[in-house]
C-alpha positions as CSV (number, residue, x, y, z in Angstrom):
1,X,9.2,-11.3,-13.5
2,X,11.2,-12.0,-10.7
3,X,11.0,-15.9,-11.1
4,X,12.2,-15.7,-14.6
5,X,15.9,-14.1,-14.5
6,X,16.7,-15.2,-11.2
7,X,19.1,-12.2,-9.8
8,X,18.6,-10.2,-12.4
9,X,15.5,-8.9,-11.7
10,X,16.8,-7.7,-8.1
11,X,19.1,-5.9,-9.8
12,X,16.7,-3.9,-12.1
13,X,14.9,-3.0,-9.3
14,X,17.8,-1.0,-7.9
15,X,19.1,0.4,-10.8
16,X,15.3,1.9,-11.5
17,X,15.4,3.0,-7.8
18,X,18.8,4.6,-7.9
19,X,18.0,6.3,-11.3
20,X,14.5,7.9,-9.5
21,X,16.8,9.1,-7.2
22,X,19.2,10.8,-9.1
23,X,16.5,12.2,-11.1
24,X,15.0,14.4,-7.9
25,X,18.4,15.0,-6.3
26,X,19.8,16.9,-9.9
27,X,16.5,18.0,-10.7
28,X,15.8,21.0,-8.9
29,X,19.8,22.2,-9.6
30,X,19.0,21.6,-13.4
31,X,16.1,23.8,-13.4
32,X,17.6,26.7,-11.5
33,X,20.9,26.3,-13.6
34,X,18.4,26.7,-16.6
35,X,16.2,29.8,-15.3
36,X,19.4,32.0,-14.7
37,X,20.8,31.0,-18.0
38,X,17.3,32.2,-19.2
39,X,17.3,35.2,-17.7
40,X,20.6,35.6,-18.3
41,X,20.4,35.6,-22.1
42,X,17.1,37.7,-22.5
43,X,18.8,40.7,-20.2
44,X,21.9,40.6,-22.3
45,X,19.7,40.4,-25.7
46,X,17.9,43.5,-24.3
47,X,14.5,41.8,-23.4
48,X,14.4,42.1,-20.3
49,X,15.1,45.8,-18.4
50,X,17.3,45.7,-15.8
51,X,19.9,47.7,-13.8
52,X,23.1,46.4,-11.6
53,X,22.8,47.6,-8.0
54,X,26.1,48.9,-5.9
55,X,26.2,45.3,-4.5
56,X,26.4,43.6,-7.9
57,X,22.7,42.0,-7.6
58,X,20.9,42.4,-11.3
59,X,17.4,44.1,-10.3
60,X,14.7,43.1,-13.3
61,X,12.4,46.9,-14.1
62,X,8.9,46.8,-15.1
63,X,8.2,47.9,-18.4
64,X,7.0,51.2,-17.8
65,X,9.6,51.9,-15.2
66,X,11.3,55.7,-14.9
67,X,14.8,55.8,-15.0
68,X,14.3,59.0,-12.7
């Protein structure tokens, strides 16, 4: 492969390693961005129970959860 596009072929190489990369550096922020957004959307579409505490942190209820 190499032999056949002299210099070329070098610089596949690098572009598929710098694309790998990429891939695991964004993909663990991508999938976090995409579970809040989740979780997000099903507590504000009533889905989900949930309550705010005093400090602003959303706390997720069980389903059979007292309000007591």
């Amino acid at each position: 492969m190499f032999d056949m596009i002299p210099g070329w072929g070098y610089l596949f190489v690098s572009y598929l390693m710098g694309s790998i990369a990429t891939f695991f550096i964004f993909y663990k922020t991508v999938v976090l961005h995409a579970i809040e957004k989740t979780i997000d959307s099903l507590c504000e579409d009533g889905y989900l129970r949930h309550r705010k505490k005093a400090d602003g942190e959303i706390e997720i209820l069980k389903y059979n959860h007292n309000d007591k």
